[in-house]
N, C-alpha and C positions, 0 to 999 in steps of 0.2 A: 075353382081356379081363380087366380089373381086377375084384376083390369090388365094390369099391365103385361106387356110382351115385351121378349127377348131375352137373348141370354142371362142376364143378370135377374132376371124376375125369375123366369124358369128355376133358375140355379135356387134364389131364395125360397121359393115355392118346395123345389125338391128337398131343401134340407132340411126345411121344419116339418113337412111331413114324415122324411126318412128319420128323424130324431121320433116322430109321434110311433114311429112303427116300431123301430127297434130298441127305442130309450135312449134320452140325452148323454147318458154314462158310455153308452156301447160306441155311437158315434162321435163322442169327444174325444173316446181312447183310439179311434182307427184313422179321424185325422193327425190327431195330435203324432200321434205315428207314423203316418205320410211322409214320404221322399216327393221330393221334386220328381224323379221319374215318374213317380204314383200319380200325382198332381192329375194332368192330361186324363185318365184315365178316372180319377175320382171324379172330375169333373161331368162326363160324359154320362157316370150311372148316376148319378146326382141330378142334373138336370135333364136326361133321359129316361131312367126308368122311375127316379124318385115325381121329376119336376112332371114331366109328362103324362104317364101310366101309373102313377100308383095317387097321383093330385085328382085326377077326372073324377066327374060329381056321378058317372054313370053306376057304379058300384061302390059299395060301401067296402072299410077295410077286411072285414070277417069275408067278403066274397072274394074278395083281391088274395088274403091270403091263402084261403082254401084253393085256389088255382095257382097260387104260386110252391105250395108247396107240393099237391100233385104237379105239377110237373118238372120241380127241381126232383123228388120222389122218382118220379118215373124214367128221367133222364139219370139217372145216380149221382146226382151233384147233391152229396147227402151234406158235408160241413155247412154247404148255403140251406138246406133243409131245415137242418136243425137251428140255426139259425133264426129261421121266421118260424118254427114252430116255437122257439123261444119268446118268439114276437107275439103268438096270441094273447098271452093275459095284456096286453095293449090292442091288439086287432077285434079282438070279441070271439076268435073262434074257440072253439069247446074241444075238452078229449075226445066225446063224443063224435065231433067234425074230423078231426084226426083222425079217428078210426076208421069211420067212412073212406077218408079220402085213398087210407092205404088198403083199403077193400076195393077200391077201383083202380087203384094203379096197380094190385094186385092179376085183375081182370083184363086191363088192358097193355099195361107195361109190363106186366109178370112179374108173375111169384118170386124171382130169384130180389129184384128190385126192392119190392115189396117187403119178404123178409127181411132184408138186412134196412130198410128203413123203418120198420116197425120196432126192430129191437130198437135203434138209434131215438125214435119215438118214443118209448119206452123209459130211456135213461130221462131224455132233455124232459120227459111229464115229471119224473120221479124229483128230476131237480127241482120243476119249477113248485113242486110240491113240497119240500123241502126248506124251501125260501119263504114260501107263505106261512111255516109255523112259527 
């Protein structure tokens, strides 16, 4: 994390990581698409989850995102899942981790969960396979 503190460092902090996570292209096109309404609220996950939680030196991205998408997975917030499962060839996690992670949210969030995020897994691997040839 940055010397510096406060809003405005936070905010810088969270958005070059959030650009490291999801790719410069993804988050140019979602501000770039922002309303003023939206603003407040980008704000917030930006310097909240970007600048604060996903900045900290304590885990590296591949562990950040193998917890973030077991529990987007597990809570059924699948468009944010597929999302950051899109995000591993940047975070380091493996189809292999992915597999895992929906073998335990299978176990613990349930099968129904489970299944329909593994099919959705399933696609977003096949794309990002599809883009590396």
């Amino acid at each position: 994390m940055s010397e510096q503190t406060g809003p405005a460092a936070r905010y810088d902090e969270g958005i070059n990581t959030r650009r490291s996570v999801l790719g410069e292209d993804y988050v140019d096109a979602r501000l770039a698409a922002m309303t003023e309404f939206e603003r407040p609220f980008q704000e917030l996950i930006t310097e909240g989850a970007w600048g604060h939680v996903w900045s900290r030196d304590n885990w590296d991205k591949r562990q950040r995102s193998i917890v973030t998408i077991a529990l987007l997975a597990g809570l059924g917030h699948y468009e944010e899942m597929v999302m950051h499962i899109e995000a591993t060839a940047r975070t380091g996690a493996t189809e292999e981790d992915i597999r895992e992670i929906l073998l335990h949210v299978a176990i613990y969030a349930g099968v129904p969960h489970a299944n329909h995020a593994m099919k959705l897994a399933r696609q977003a691997l096949d794309r990002i396979k599809g883009e590396r040839k």
